[in-house]
C-alpha positions as CSV (number, residue, x, y, z in Angstrom):
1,X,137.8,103.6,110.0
2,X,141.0,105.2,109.9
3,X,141.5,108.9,111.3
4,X,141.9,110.1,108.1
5,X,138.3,110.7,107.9
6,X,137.8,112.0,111.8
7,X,136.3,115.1,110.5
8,X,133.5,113.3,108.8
9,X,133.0,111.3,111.6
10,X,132.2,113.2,114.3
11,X,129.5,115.2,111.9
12,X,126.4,113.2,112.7
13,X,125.2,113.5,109.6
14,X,127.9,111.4,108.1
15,X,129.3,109.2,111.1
16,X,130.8,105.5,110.3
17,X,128.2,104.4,108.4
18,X,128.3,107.8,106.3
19,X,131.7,107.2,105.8
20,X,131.2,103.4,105.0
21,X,128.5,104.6,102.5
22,X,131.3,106.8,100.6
23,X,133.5,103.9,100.7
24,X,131.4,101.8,98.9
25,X,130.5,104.5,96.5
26,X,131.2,105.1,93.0
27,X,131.6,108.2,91.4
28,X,132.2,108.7,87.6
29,X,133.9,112.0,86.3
30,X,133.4,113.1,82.8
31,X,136.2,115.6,81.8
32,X,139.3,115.8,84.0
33,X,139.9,119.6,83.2
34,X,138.9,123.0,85.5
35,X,135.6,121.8,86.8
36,X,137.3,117.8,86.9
37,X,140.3,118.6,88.6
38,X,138.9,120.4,91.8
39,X,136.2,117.7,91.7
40,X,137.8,114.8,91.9
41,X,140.5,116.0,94.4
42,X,137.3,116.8,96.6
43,X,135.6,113.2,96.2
44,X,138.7,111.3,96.6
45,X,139.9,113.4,99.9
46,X,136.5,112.5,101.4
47,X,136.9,109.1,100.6
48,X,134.8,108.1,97.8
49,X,135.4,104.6,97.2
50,X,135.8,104.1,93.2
51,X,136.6,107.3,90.7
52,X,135.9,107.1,87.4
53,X,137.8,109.1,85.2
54,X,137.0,109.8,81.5
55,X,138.9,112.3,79.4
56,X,141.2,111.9,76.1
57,X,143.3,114.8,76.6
58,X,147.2,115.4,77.2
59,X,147.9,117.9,80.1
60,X,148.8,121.4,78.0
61,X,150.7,124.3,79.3
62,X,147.5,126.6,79.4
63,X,145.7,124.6,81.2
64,X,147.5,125.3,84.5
65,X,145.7,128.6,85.2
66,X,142.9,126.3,86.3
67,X,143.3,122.5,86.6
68,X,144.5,122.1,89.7
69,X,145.0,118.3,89.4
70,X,148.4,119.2,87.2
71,X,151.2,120.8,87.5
72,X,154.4,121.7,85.1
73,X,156.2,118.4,85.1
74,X,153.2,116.6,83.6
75,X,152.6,118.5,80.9
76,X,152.1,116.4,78.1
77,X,150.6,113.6,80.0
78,X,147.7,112.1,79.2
79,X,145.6,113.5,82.1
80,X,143.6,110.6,83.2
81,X,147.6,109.3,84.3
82,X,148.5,112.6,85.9
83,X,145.2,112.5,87.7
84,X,145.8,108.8,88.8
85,X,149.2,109.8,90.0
86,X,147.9,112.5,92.0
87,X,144.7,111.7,93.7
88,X,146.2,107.8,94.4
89,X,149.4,110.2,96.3
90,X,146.3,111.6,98.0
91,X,144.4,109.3,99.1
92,X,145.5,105.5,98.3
93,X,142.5,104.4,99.7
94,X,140.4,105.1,96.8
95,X,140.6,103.0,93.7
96,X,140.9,105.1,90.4
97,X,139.5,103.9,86.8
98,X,140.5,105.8,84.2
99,X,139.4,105.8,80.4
100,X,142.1,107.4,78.1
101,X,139.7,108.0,75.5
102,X,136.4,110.6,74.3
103,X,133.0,110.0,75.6
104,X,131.0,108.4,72.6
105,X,127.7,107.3,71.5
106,X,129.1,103.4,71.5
107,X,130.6,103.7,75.4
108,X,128.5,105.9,77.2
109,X,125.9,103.6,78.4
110,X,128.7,101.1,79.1
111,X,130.9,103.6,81.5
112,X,128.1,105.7,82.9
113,X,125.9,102.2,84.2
114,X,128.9,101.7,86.5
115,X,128.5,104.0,88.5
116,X,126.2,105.9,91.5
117,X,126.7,109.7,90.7
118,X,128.0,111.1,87.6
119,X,129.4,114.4,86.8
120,X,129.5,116.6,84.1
121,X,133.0,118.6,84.1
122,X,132.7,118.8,79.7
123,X,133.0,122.2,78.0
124,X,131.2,120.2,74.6
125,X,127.6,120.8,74.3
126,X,127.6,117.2,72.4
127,X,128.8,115.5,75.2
128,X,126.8,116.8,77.6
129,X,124.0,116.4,75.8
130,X,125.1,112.6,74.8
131,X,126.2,112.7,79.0
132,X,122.8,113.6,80.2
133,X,120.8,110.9,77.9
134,X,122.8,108.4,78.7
135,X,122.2,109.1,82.7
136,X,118.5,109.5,81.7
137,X,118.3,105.7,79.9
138,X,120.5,104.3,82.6
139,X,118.7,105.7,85.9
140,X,122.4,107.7,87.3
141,X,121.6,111.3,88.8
142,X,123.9,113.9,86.9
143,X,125.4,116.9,88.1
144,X,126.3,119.1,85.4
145,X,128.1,122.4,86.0
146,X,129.3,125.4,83.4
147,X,131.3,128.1,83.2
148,X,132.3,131.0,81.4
149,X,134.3,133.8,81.8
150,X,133.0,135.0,85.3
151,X,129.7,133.1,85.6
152,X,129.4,129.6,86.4
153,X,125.7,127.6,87.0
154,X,125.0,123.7,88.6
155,X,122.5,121.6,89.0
156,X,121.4,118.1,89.4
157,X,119.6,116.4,86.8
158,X,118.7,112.9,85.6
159,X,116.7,112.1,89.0
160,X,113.8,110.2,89.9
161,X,111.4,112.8,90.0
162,X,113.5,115.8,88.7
163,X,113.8,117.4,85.4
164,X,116.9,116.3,83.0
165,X,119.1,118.3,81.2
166,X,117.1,118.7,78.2
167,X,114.2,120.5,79.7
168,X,115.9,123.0,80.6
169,X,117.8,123.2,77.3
170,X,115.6,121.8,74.7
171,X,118.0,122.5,72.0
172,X,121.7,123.3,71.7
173,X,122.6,127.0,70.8
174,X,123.1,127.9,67.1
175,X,127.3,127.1,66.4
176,X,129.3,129.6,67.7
177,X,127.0,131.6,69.3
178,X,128.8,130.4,72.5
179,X,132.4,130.7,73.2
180,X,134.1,128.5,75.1
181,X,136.5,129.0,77.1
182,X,139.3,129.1,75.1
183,X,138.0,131.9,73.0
184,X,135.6,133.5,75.7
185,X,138.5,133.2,78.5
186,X,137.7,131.7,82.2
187,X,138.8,133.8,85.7
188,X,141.0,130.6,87.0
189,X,139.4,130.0,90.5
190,X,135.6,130.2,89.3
191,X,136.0,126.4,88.2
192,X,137.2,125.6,91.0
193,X,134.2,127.1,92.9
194,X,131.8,125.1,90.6
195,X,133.7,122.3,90.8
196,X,133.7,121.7,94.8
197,X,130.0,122.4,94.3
198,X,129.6,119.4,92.0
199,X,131.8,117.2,94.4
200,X,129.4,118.9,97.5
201,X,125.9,118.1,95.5
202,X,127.7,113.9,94.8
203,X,128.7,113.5,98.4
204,X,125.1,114.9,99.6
205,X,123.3,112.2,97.0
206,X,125.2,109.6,98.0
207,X,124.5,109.9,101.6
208,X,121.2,111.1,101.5
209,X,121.5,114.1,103.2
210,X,120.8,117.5,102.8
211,X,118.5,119.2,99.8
212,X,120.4,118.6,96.2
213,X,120.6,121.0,93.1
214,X,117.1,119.1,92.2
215,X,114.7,121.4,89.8
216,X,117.1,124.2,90.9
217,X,119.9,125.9,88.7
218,X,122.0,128.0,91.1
219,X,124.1,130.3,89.2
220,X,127.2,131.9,90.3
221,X,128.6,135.2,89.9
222,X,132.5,135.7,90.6
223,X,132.6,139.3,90.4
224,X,129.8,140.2,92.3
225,X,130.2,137.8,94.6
226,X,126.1,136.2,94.3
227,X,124.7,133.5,93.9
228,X,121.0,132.7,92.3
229,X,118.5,130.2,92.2
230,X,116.5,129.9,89.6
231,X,113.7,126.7,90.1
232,X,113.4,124.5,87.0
233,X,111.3,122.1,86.6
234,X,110.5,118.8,84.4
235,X,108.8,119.6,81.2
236,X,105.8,116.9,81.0
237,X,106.5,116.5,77.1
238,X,110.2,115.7,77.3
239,X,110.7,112.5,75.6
240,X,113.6,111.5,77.8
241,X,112.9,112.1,81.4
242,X,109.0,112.6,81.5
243,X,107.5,110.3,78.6
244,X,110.5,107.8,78.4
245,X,109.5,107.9,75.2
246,X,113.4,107.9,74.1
247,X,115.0,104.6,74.4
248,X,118.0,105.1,72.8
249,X,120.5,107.2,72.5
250,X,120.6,109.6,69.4
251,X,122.8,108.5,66.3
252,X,124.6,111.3,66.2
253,X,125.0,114.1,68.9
254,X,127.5,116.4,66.3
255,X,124.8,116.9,63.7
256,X,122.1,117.4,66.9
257,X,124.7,120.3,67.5
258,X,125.4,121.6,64.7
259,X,129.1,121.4,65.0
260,X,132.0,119.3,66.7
261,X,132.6,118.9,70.5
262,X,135.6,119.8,71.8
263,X,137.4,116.8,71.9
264,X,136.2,115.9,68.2
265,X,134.7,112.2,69.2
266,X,131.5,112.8,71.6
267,X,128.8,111.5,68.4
268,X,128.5,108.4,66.8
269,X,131.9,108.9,64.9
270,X,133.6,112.2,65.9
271,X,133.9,112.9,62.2
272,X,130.7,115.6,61.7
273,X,132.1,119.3,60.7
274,X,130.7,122.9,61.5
275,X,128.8,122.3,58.5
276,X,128.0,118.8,58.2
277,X,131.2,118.0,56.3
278,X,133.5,115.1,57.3
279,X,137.0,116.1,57.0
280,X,138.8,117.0,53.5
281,X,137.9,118.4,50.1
282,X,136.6,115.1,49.0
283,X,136.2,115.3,45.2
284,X,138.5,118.3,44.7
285,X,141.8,117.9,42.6
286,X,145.1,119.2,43.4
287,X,144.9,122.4,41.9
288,X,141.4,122.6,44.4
289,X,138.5,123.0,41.9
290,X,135.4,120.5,42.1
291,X,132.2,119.5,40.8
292,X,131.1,120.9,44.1
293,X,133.1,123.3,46.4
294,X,133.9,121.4,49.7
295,X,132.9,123.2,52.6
296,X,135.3,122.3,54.7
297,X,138.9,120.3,55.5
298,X,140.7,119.2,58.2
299,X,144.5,120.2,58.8
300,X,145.8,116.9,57.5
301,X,144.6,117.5,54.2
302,X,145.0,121.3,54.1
303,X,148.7,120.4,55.2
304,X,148.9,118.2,52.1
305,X,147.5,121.2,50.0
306,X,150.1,123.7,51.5
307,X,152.9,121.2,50.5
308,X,152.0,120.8,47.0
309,X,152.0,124.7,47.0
310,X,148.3,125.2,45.8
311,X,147.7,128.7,45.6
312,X,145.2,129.3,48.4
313,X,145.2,132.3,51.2
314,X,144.7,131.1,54.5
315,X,142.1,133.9,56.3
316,X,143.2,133.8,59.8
317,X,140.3,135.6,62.0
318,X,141.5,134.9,65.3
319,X,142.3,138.4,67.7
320,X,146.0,139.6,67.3
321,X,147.1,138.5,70.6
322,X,145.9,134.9,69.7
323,X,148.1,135.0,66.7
324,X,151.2,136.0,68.7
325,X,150.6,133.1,70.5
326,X,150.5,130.8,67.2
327,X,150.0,131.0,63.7
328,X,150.1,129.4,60.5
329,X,153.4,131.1,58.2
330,X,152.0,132.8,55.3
331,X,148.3,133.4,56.6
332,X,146.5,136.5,56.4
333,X,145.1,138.0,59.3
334,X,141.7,139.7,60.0
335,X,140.0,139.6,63.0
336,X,136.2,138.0,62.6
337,X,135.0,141.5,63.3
338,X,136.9,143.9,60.6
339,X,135.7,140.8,58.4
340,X,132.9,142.8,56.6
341,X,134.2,146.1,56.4
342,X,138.2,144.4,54.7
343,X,136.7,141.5,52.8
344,X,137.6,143.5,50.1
345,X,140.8,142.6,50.5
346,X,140.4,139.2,49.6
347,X,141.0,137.6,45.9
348,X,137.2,135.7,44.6
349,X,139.4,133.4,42.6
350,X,141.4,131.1,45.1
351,X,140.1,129.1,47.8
352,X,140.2,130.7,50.4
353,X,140.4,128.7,53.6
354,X,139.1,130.6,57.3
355,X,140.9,129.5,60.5
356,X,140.2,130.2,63.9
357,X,140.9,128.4,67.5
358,X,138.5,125.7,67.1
359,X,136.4,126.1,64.0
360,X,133.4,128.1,65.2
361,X,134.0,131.2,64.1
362,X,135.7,130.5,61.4
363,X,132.6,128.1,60.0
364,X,130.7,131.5,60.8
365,X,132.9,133.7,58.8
366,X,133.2,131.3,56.2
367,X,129.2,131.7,55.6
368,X,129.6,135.3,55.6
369,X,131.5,135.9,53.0
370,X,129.6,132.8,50.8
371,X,126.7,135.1,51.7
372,X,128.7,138.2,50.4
373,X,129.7,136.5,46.8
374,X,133.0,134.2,48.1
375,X,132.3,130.7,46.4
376,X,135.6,129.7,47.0
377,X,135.7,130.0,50.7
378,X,136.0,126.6,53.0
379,X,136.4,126.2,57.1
380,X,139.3,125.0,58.9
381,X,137.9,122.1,61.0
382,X,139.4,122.0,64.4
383,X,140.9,125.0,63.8
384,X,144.5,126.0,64.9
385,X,143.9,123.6,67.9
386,X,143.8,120.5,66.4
387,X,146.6,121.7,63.5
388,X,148.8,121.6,66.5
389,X,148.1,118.4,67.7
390,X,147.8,116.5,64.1
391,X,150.1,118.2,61.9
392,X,152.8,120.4,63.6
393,X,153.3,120.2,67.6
394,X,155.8,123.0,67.4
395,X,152.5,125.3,67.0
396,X,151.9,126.5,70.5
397,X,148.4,125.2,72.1
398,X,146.7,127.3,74.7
């Protein structure tokens, strides 16, 4: 036992055979972003044996503020490398797996059976709702923690005798009634609060000590500096922790959502849209007119429409200081909220397609104004977000 660990090992709670207990351990982190990064720097300091690492992302600019695993040089890394890089500099004791890719419906079971303790560092509804089934079906205790803005709440689910994810959150909320982070904005240090607490609540179930996150949510409060519990509990009808009447995972975690996870591949095929669509204007001819007005395309194929010079007006409703940070040449702008009051403005015989960041607010604008006579009107899927990683990197991410 090396003296590394001489903190741990004069707490009697841990010891050498504490410490030998970590070393054995494995723990598997989903999402290596704010609540990833302090995480995994946590587990791997204290010695936890094998990391898993899952996340498909490339280390962007904006992500700084709060990812403490990163810093300026690796930006445009794929993460799971920077994170090797880094936590193998802090620790090469601890062996790192990594999985350059999304969590799906055809690997989940596969990564998450590896492992002892899994955590849930996603900003996706999808995939933690794919995250937490597949810990269910497979037996692995799952500590899931949120954030937003100035809030943040974790808690361990997925146990023996404890309640899962989806008794406490039957149902995923309506699309866009939630903003992420990107949209919503995130005070920096408040993942990394949430994030030592997951790392905490894995070291205290693999060593069997203390009293875990288990039928209680603890919720977090930045700027009031508070914490509260709230006790949870299993619901007797779930079919996936109480019953077991679920066997298998569902076939597709985007349509249970209603809309796509934030890295785009967390359901059966990635491919679902805010409104069930799968990518372009399938049907529609160049000019843009169909048998049935597509309700949505992705940037590759709007690209191809903005090439061939279709006449179309791009409805940007993003807030003006998103727009400074990157736009699309030629859109309009109006904010999602002077929408109702300046639709006016807009022409009811060209397709109008409605970008945002990602795509949720857009797809909700986009049903306003079908609702308000538009016919013509079809959602940017991925939004600006994913323009700039398919079609033109010169558009600034953040």
């Amino acid at each position: 036992m090396t003296s590394r660990y001489a903190r741990h090992l004069v707490l009697p709670q841990v010891g050498p055979e504490g410490q030998a207990a970590l070393g054995r351990a494995r723990v598997l982190v989903v999402g290596v972003g704010g609540l990833g990064s302090p995480a995994a720097l946590y587990l791997a300091a204290a010695g936890v044996g094998t990391l898993g690492l899952v996340d498909h992302d490339t280390v962007a600019l904006h992500n700084l503020q709060r990812q403490v695993l990163f810093d300026t040089p690796s930006v445009g890394t794929p993460k799971t490398a920077a994170a090797r890089a880094r936590l193998e500099a802090l620790n090469p004791e601890v062996r790192i797996d990594t999985w350059q890719t999304a969590l799906t419906r055809a690997n989940a079971r596969g990564i998450v059976a590896d492992y002892d303790v899994v955590l849930d560092c996603t900003d996706a509804f999808a995939t933690r709702y794919l995250l937490n089934d597949a810990c269910v079906l497979e037996g692995k205790p799952l500590v899931q923690a949120s954030v937003h803005r100035f809030e943040g709440r974790i808690s361990v689910y997925a146990t023996a005798d404890g309640p899962c994810y989806r008794c406490v959150h039957p149902e995923p909320p309506a699309p866009g009634t939630v903003a992420d982070c990107a949209t919503g904005g995130v005070l920096g240090v408040l993942p990394g609060t949430l994030g030592a607490l997951q790392a905490t609540e894995a070291i205290k179930l693999l060593l069997g000590i203390g009293t875990p996150l288990v039928g209680r949510l603890l919720l977090v409060d930045a700027l009031g500096a508070q914490m509260h519990e709230v006790a949870i509990a299993r619901n007797a009808a779930c079919a996936w922790c109480a019953t077991r009447a679920q066997t298998e995972l569902l076939a597709d975690y985007e349509a249970f959502c209603g809309a796509p996870s934030a890295n785009g591949t967390s359901g059966a095929n990635g491919t679902s849209g805010a409104n069930g669509a799968t990518g372009a204007a399938r049907g529609a001819t160049a000019g843009g007119s169909a048998t049935e007005m597509p309700r949505a395309i992705d940037p590759e194929a709007l690209s191809v429409r903005l090439a061939k010079g279709d006449p179309l007006v791009v409805l940007d409703v993003r807030e003006g200081w998103e727009v400074e940070v990157a736009a699309l040449d030629g859109s309009t702008h109006i904010p999602m909220a002077e929408v109702p009051r300046r639709h006016g403005e807009l022409p009811r015989d060209r397709d109008i397609v409605v970008l945002c960041h990602h795509g949720m607010r857009s797809a909700m604008v986009a049903e306003y104004l079908r609702s308000a006579g538009f016919d013509r009107v079809i959602n940017l899927t991925g939004g600006i977000d994913r323009w700039s990683v398919t079609v033109d990197r010169s558009v600034s991410r953040y």
